[in-house]
N, C-alpha and C positions, 0 to 999 in steps of 0.2 A: 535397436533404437539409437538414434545419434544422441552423440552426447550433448550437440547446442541443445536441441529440441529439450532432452531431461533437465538442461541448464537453465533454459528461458522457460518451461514450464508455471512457475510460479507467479513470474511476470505475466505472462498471456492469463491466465488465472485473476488476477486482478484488473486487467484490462478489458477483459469479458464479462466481471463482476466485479463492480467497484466494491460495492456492501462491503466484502467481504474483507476491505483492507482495514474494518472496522473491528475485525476478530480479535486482531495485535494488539489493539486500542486498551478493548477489554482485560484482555490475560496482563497487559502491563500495567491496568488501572488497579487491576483485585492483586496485583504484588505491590502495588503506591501499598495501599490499604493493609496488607499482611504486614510490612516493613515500613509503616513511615515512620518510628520513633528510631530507628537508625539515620545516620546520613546520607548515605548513597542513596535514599529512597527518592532524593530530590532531582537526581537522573533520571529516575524511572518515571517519573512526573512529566518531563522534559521530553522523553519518549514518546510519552503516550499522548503528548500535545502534537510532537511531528510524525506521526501516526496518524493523525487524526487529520492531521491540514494534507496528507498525500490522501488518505481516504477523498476528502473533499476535493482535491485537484481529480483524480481518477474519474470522480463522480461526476465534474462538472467536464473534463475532455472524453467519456462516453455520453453525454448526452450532449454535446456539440457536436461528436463525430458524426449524430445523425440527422444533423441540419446542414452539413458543407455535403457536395459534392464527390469531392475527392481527398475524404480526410488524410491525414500523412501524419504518423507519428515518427519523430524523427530516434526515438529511442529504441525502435525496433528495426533501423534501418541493420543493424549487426544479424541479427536474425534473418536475412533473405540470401 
């Protein structure tokens, strides 16, 4: 197997299932929740908001992609 292909895996994974970039959201919401009376837990807050806003761009550039034409992501231009 090439290695781009094992390297950009996770990307295309998210690109073919937005949902899914909603997983991260969770795992770093129930660690806010385990640790908020620490500090650093205010990171993990921070996290799991821009998690949350890439979920919703992924979600809203897959169901765009299927109203253009000739969609073009230009973030997979590395991958061809």
């Amino acid at each position: 197997m090439d290695f781009l292909t094992v390297f950009y895996s996770p990307v295309v994974l998210l690109i073919k299932r937005p949902y899914l970039a909603l997983v991260p959201v969770l795992i770093i919401r129930l660690a806010y929740r385990a640790s908020r009376r620490r500090k650093p837990a205010h990171a993990a807050l921070v996290a799991a908001a821009l998690w949350a806003l890439c979920a919703l761009y992924e979600g809203y550039m897959y169901f765009r992609s299927k109203t253009v034409i000739v969609p073009i992501r230009v973030g997979l231009f590395s991958h061809c």
